[in-house]
Every structure is written in structure tokens, then in C-alpha cells.
MARVORO-574822 format. One line per 5 residues: number of its first residue (from 1); their letters; for each residue x, y, z of N, C-alpha, C, O, CB. Coordinates in steps of 0.1 Angstrom, whole numbers. Glycine has a CB too. Layout:
# MARVORO-574822
NUM = a = X:Y:Z:X:Y:Z:X:Y:Z:X:Y:Z:X:Y:Z  ...
***
This chain:
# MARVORO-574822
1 = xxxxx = 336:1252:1288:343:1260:1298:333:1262:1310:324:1270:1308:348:1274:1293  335:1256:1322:326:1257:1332:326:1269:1342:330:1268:1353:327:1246:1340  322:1278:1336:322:1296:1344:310:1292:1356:302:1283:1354:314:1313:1330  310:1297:1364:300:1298:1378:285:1296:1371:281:1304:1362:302:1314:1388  280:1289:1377:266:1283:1377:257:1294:1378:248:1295:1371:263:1273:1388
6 = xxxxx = 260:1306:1390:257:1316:1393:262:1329:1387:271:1336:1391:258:1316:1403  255:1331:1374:260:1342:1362:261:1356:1366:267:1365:1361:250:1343:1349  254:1356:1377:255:1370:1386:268:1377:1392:273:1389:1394:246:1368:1399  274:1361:1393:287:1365:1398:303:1371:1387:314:1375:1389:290:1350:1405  291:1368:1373:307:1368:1365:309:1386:1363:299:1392:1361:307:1357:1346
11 = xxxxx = 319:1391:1364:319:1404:1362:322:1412:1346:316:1422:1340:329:1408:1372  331:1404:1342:333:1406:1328:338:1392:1319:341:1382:1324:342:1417:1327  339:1395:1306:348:1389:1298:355:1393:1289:347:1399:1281:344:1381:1293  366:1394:1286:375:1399:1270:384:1393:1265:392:1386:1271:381:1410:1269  384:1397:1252:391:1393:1242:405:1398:1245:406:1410:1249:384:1396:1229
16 = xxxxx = 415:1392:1244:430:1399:1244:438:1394:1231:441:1382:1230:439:1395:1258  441:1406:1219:448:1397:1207:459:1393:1210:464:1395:1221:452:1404:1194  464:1386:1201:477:1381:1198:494:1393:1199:499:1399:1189:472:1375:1181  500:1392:1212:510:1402:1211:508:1415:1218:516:1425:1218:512:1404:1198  497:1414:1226:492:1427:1233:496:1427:1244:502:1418:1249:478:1429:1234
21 = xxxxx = 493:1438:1251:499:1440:1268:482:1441:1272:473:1441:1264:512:1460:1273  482:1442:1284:468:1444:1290:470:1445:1305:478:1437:1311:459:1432:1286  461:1455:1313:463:1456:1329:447:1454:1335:437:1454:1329:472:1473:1334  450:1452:1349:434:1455:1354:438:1453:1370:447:1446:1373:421:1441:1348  431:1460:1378:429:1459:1393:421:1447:1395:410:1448:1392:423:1470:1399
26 = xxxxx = 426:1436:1401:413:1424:1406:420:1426:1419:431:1428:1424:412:1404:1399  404:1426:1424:402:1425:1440:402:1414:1447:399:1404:1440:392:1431:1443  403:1411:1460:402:1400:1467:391:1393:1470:384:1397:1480:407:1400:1476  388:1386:1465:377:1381:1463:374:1374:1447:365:1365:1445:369:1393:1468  382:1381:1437:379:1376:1425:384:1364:1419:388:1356:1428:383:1384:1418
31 = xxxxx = 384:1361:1410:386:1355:1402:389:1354:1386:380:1357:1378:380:1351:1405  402:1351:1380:406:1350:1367:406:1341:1361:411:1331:1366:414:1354:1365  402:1341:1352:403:1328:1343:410:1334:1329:406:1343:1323:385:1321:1340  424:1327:1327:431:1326:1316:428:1317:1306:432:1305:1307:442:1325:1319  422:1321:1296:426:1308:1284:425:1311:1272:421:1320:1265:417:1295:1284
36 = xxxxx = 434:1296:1271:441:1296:1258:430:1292:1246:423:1283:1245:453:1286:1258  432:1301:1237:416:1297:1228:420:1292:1215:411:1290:1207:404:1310:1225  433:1291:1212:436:1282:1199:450:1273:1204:452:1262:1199:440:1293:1182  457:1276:1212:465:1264:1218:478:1275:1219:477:1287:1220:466:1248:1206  488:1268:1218:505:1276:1218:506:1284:1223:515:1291:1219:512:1281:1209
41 = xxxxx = 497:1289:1237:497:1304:1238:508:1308:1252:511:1301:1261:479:1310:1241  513:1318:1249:519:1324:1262:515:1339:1268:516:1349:1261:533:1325:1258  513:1339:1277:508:1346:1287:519:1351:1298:519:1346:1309:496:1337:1293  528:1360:1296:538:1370:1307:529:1375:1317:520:1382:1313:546:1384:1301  531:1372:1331:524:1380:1340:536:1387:1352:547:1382:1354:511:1368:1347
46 = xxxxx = 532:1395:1358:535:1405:1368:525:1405:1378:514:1403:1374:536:1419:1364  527:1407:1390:516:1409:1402:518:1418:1412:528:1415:1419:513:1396:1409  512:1430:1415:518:1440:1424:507:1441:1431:496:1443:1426:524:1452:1419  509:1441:1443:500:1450:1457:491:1462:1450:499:1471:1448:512:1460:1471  479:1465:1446:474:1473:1446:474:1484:1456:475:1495:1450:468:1470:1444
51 = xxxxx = 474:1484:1464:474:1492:1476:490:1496:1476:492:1508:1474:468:1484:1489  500:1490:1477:514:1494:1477:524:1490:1468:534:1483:1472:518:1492:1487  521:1494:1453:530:1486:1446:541:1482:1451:542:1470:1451:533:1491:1435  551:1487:1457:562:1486:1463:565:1466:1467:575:1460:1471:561:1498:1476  553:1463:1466:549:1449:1472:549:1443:1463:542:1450:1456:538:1446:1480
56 = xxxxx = 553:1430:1453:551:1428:1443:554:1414:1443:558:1412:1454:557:1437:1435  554:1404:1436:552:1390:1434:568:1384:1430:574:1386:1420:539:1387:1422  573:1377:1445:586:1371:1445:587:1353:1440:580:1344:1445:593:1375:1461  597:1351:1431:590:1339:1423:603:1331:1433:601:1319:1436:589:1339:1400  615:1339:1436:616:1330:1450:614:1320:1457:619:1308:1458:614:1334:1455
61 = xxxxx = 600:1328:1465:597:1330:1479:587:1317:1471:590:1305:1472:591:1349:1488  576:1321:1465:568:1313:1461:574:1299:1455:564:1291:1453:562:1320:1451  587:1291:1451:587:1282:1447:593:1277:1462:585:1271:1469:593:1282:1435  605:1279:1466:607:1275:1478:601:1272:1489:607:1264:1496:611:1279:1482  590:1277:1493:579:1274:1499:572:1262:1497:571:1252:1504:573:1284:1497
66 = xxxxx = 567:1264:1486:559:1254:1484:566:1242:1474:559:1234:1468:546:1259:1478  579:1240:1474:588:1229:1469:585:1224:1456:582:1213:1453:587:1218:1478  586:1236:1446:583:1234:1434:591:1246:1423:592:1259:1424:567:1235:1435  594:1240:1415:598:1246:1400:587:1253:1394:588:1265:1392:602:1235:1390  577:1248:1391:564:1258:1384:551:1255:1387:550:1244:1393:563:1257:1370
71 = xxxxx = 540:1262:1385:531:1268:1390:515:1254:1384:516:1248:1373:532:1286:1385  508:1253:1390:496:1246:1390:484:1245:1397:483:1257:1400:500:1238:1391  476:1241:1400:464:1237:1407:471:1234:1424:481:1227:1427:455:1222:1398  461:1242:1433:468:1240:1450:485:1249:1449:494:1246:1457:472:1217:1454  486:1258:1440:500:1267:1441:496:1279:1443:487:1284:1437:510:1266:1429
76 = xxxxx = 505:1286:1453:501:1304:1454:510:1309:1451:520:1305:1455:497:1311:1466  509:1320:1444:518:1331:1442:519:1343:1455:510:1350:1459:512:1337:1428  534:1345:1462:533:1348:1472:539:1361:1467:542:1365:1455:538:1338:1483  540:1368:1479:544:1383:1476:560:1382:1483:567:1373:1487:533:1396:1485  561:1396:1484:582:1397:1487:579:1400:1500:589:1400:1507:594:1414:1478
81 = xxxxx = 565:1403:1510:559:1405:1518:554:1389:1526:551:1391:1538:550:1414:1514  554:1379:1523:552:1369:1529:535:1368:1530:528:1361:1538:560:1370:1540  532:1376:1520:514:1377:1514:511:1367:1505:520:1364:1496:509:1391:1505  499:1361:1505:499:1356:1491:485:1364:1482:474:1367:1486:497:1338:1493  495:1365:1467:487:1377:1461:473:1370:1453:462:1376:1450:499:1387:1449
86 = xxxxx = 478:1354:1452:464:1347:1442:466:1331:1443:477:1329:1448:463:1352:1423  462:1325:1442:458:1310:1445:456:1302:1429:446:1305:1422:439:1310:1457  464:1294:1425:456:1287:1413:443:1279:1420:443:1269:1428:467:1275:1404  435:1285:1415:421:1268:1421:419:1260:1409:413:1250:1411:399:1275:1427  422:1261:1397:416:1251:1387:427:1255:1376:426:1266:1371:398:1252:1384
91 = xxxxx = 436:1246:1372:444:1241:1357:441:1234:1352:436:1226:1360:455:1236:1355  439:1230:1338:435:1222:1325:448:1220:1321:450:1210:1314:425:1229:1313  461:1230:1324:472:1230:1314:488:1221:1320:499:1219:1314:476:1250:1311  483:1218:1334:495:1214:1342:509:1219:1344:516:1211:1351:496:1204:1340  514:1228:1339:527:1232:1342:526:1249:1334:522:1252:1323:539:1218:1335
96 = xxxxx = 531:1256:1344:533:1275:1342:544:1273:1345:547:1266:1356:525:1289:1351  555:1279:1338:565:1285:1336:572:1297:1343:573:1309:1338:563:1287:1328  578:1292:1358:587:1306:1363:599:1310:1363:603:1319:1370:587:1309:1373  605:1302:1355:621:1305:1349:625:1312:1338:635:1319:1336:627:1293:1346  614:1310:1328:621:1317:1313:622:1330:1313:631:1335:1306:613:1314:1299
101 = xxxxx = 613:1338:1319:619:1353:1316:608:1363:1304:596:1362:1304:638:1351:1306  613:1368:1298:599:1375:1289:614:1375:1278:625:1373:1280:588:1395:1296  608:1379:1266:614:1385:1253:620:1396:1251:613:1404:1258:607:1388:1247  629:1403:1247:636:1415:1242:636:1419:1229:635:1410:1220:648:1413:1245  638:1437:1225:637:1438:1211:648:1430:1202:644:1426:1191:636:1452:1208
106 = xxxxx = 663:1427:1206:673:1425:1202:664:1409:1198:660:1407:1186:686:1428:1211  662:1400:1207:659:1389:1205:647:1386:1194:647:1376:1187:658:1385:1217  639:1393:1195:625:1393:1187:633:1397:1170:632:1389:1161:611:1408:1195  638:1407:1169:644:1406:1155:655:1397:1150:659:1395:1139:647:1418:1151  661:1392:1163:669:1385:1155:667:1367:1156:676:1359:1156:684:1390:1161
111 = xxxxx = 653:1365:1158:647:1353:1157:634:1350:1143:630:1340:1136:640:1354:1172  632:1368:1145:618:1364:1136:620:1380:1123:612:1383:1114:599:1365:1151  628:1385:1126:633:1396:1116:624:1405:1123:616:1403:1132:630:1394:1098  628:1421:1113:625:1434:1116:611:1438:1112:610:1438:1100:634:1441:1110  600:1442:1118:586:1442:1106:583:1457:1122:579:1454:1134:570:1417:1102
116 = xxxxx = 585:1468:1118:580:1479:1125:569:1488:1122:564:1489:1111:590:1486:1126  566:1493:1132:555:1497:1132:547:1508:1116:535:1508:1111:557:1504:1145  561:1515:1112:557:1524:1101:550:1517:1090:541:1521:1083:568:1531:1095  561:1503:1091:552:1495:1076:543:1485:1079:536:1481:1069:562:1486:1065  540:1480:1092:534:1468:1092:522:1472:1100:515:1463:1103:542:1456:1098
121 = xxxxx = 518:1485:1105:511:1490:1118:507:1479:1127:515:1471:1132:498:1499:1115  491:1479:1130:492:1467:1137:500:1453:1140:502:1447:1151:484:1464:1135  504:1452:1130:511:1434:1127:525:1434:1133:532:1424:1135:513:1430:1107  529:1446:1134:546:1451:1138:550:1437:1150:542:1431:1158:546:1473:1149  561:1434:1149:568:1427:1161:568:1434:1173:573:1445:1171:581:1423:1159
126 = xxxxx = 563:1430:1186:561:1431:1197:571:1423:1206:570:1411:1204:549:1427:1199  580:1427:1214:581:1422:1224:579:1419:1239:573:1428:1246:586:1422:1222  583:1408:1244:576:1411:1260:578:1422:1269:570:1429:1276:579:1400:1268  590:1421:1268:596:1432:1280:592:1450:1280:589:1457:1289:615:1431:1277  595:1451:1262:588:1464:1261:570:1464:1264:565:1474:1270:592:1468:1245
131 = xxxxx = 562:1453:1261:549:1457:1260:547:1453:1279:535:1454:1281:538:1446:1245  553:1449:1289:547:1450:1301:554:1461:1303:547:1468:1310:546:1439:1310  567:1467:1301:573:1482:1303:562:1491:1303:558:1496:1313:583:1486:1293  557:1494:1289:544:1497:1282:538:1503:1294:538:1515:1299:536:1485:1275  529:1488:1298:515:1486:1306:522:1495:1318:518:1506:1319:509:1468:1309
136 = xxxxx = 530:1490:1327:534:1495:1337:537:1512:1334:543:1515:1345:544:1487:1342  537:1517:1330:539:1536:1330:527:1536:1333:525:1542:1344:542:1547:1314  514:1531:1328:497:1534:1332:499:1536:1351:492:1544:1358:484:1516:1328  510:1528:1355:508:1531:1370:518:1539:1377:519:1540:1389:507:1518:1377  528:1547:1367:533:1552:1379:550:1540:1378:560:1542:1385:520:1551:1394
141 = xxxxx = 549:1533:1372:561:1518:1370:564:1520:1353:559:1525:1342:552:1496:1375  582:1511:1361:584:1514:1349:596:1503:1349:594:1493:1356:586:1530:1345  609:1504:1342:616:1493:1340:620:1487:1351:620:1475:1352:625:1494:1333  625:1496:1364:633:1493:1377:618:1481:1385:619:1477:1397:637:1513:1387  608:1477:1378:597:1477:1385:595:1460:1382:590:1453:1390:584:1490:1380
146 = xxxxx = 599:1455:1369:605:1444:1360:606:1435:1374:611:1441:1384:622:1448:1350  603:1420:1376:610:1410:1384:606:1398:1378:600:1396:1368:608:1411:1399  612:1390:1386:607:1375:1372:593:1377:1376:586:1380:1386:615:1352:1374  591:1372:1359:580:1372:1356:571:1353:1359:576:1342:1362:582:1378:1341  560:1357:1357:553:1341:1355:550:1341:1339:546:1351:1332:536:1337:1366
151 = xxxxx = 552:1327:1333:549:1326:1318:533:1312:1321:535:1300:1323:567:1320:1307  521:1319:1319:511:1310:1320:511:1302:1305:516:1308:1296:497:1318:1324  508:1290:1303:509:1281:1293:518:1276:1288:517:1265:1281:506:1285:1285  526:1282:1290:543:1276:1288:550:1268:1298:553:1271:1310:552:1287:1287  555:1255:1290:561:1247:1296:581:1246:1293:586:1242:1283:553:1236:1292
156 = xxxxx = 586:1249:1304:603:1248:1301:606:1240:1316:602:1243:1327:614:1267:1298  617:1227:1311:621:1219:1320:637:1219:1318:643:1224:1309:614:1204:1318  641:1215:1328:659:1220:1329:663:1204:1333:660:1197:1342:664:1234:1345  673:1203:1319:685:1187:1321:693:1187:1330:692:1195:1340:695:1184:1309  703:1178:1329:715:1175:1343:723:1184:1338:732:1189:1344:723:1158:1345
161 = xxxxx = 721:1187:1327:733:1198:1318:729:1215:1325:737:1224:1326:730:1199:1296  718:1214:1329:714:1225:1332:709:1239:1323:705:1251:1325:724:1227:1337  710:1230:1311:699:1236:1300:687:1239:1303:681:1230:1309:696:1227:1289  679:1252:1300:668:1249:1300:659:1250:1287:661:1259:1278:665:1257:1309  648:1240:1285:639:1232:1271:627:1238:1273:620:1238:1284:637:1213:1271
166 = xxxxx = 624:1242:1264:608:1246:1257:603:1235:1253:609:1229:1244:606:1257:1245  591:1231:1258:581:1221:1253:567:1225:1239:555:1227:1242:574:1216:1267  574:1225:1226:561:1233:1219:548:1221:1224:549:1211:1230:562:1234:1197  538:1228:1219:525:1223:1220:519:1216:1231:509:1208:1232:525:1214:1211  530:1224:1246:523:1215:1253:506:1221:1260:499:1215:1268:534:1210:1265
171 = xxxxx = 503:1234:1254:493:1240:1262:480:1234:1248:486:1229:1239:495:1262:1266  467:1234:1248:460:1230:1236:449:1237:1235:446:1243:1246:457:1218:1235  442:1239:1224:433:1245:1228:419:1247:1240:412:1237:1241:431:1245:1220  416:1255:1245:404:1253:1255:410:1259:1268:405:1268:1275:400:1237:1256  426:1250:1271:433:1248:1282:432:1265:1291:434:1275:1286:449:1243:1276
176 = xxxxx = 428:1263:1302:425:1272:1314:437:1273:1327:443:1264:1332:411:1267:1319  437:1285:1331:442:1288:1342:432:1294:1352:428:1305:1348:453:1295:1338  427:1291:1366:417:1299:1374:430:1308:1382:439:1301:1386:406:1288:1386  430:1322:1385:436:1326:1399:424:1335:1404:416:1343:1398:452:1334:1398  427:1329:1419:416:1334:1424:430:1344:1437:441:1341:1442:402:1320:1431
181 = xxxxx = 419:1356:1437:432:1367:1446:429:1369:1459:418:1369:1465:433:1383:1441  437:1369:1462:436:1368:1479:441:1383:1482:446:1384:1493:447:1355:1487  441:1391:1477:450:1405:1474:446:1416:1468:451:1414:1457:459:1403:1468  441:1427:1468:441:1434:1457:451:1436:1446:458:1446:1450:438:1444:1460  455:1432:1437:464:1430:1430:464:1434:1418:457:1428:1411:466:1422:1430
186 = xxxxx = 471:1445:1414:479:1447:1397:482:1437:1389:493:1432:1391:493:1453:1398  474:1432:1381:482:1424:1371:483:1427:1358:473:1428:1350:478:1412:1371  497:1428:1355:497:1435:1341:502:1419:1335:506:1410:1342:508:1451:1339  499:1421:1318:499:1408:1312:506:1413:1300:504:1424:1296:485:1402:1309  517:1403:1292:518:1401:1280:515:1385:1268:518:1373:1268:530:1406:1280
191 = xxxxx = 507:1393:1261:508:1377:1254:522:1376:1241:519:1369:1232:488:1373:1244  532:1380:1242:540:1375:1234:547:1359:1235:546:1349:1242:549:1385:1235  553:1361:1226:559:1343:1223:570:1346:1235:575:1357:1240:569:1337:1200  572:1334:1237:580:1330:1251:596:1335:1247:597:1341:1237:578:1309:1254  605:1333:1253:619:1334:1247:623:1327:1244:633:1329:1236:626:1338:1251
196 = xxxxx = 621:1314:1249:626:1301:1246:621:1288:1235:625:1276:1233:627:1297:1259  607:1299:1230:600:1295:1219:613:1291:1210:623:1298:1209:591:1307:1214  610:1279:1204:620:1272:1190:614:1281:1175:621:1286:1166:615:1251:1188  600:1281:1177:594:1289:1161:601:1300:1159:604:1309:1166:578:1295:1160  606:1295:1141:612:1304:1142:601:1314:1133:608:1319:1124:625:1302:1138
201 = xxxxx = 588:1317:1132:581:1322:1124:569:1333:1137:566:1326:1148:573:1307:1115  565:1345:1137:566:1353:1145:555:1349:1148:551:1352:1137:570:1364:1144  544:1345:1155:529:1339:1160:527:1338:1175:527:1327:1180:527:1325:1155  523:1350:1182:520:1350:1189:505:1348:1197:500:1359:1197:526:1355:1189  499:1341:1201:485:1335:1201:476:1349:1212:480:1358:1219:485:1315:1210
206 = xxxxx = 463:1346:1207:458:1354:1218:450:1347:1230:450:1335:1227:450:1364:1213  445:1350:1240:436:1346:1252:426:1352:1256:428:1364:1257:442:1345:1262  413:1348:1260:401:1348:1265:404:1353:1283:409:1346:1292:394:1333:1261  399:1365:1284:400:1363:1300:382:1365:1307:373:1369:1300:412:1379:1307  382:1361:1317:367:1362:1321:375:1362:1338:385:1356:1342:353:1346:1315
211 = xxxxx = 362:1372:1345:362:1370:1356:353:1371:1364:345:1380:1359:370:1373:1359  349:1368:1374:339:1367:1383:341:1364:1400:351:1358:1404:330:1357:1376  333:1369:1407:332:1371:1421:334:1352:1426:328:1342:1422:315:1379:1426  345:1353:1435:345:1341:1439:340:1339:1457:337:1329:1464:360:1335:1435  341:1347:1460:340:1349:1478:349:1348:1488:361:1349:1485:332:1341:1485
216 = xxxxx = 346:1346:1496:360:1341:1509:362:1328:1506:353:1320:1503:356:1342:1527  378:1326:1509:385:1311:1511:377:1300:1523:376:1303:1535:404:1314:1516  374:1291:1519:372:1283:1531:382:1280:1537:392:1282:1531:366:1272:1530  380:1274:1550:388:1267:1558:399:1254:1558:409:1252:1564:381:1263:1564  391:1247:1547:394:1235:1540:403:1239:1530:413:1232:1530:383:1228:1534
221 = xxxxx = 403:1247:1522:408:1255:1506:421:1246:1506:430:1246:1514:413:1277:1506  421:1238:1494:433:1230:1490:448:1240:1495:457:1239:1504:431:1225:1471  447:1251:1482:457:1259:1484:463:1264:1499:475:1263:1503:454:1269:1477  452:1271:1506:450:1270:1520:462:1263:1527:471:1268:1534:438:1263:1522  459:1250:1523:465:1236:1534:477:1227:1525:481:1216:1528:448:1223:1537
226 = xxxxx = 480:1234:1518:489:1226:1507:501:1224:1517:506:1213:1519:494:1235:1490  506:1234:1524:515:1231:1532:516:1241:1545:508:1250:1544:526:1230:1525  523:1242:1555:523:1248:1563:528:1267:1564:526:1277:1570:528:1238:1567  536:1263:1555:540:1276:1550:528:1284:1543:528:1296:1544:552:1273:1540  519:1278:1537:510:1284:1532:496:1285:1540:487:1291:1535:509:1278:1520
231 = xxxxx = 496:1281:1551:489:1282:1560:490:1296:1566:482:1305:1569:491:1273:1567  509:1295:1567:508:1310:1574:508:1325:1566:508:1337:1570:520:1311:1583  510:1316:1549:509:1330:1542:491:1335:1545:489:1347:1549:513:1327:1522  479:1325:1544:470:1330:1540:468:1340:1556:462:1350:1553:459:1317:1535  471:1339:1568:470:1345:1582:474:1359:1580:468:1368:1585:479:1337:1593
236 = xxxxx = 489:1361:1571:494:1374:1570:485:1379:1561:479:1389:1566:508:1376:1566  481:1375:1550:473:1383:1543:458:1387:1542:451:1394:1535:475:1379:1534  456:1377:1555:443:1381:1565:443:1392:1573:433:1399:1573:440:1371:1573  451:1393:1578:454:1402:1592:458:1415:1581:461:1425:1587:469:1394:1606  458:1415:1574:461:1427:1559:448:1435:1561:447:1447:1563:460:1417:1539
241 = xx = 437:1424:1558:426:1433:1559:412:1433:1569:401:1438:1566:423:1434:1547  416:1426:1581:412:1428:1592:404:1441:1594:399:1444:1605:421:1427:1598
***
């Protein structure tokens, strides 16, 4: 895993289990690194304006823009503000998921059965929707606060039928996601199983996060220049903090 040459720069690293929620403030200037450390993993993300939650990550605005179904290397995640909140700079996994949605309790037991908290404590079934519900009370949010989500590691493609397909096994082990933020940004996380997961056996994987200081965008910055539209997101979100 090639973390910055310059170790000064990394700020932390942690462990996240299998089925957990998790939040953190990254600032602009940072850098995230997602990965998958035994393979199958799914990763639910949210992205809000630190400074004004009210601002929060439109999966919209972001695909149309940049003329794409899902997320990769040179793709930004834009805001409902015409901001962009983080930049992929580096994928191992080629295809993130912005269609499927997160998990529900109804769905979680009636996929993988009932196993609650009284008898199973830790091990209990988790789902997505409740565990970023969860995370978001820490700020003041709460269900009304919910918008599509991004699913990192997960791959779902849509037929002429208009089906949409879960691809198992397509993330592997090692496989990485970089976002680098252009934003001060809320990102709250779930690692539950996808919804459109086929297993029918309840295994939800965990992920490695690390992050470290990345600096200002160059001039050149792939993401930057990917298209014109994204030229003028990076200007609004400059003039942000002028």
C-alpha cells in the first residue's frame, strides 16, 4: 500500500470492524484512503459541508456532470451547492456504486434472519440505514438528513430490462479508494453488506482507513480538468475559502 513517502504527513490510521458506523471531520487539504483488507467489502458513505451541513453531497449533480453512472479515479463528488466536496485521486477497485441505496432492518432479517442484540451482543445484525441514522445524531442529523448514498467497493450494473445486478467479488483484497477533500467535510460511513448483496449468509467485511495531509490541488490535477464542468466546480469551491 503506497502511503506518502513523507510519513510526517500521515495523520492517522484505523481499524473499522465489520458492520460498524463511523464519522470524522476531514479537512481540505486531506486525504482518505479506504481499503478493503480481505476483499467483498462495502463501504456506505454520506458527505456533508462541515461548516453548513445543510450542504450535503448530490449524487445527481455529480453523475451528470461528469457523464457517468459511478464513481472512480479523475471523478468528484460534488455538493447540492455546485462545490466539490472530494476528488477520487487513486482507485485499485474501478467501479463505486451510486445507485444501490443502503440496507433496511426489514430487509436485513428477512435475507439473513433475526440475531439481536440481547442474545448475540456484538455479533447482532446491523443494518445500513439504521447505523448511518446512528452516526448522524452525533451531529445534530438525523433521518430527514438521509440522501443517496455512495457504496465504495461495490459494483451494480443495470440491463436493457432495467434491472439492477450486483457483481460479487468484484472488490479484492488490498483494493483502495484515495479521496482527497476539497471541502471541510462530514463523512459519516457504514460498512454493512450492500442491499443488493446475493449472500445469503450475514458477512459483512471490515476496512482500514488512513489519512494524511495532501496540500493544495495543482493546476494540472486530472480531476481538476476532467471536464469543464469540473473546472468550474473547483473555482466555486475556491472562492469558498478565499
Amino acid at each position: 500500500m503506497s502511503l506518502p513517502a513523507d510519513k510526517k504527513s500521515l495523520l492517522w490510521e484505523e481499524h473499522i470492524v465489520a458492520g460498524a458506523h463511523w464519522s470524522a471531520l476531514l479537512r481540505r487539504g486531506h486525504t482518505l484512503r479506504l481499503t478493503d483488507t480481505e476483499g467483498g467489502a462495502n463501504v456506505s458513505a454520506l458527505l456533508y459541508n462541515a461548516d453548513e451541513k445543510l450542504e450535503r453531497y448530490n449524487m445527481a449533480d455529480t453523475l451528470k456532470a461528469q457523464h457517468t453512472a459511478y464513481l472512480t479515479t479523475g471523478v468528484v463528488c460534488y455538493s447540492d451547492m455546485g462545490r466539490i466536496l472530494c476528488s477520487i485521486t487513486a482507485d485499485t477497485c474501478g467501479w463505486h456504486d451510486t445507485l444501490g441505496g443502503v440496507s433496511n432492518v426489514a430487509m436485513v432479517e428477512r435475507r439473513y434472519g433475526i440475531a439481536r442484540y440481547q442474545e448475540h451482543r456484538n455479533d447482532y445484525h446491523k443494518n445500513g440505514y439504521d447505523s448511518l441514522v446512528n452516526e448522524l445524531g452525533k451531529y445534530g442529523l438525523g433521518k430527514r438528513d438521509i440522501v443517496a448514498n455512495i457504496n465504495f467497493f461495490s459494483k451494480i450494473t443495470v440491463d436493457d430490462s432495467g434491472k439492477m445486478n450486483f457483481h460479487p467479488g468484484h472488490s479484492q483484497p488490498g483494493n483502495y479508494v484515495d479521496l482527497r477533500f476539497e471541502m471541510n467535510t462530514l463523512v459519516v460511513l457504514s460498512t454493512c453488506q450492500h442491499p443488493l448483496d446475493p449472500a445469503t449468509v450475514y458477512q459483512p467485511k471490515p476496512i482500514q482507513l488512513s489519512v494524511w495531509h495532501s496540500g493544495p490541488v495543482p493546476t494540472d490535477d486530472a480531476c481538476r480538468n476532467r471536464c469543464p464542468e469540473n473546472q468550474r466546480g473547483f473555482t466555486n469551491t475556491e472562492r469558498l475559502y478565499l
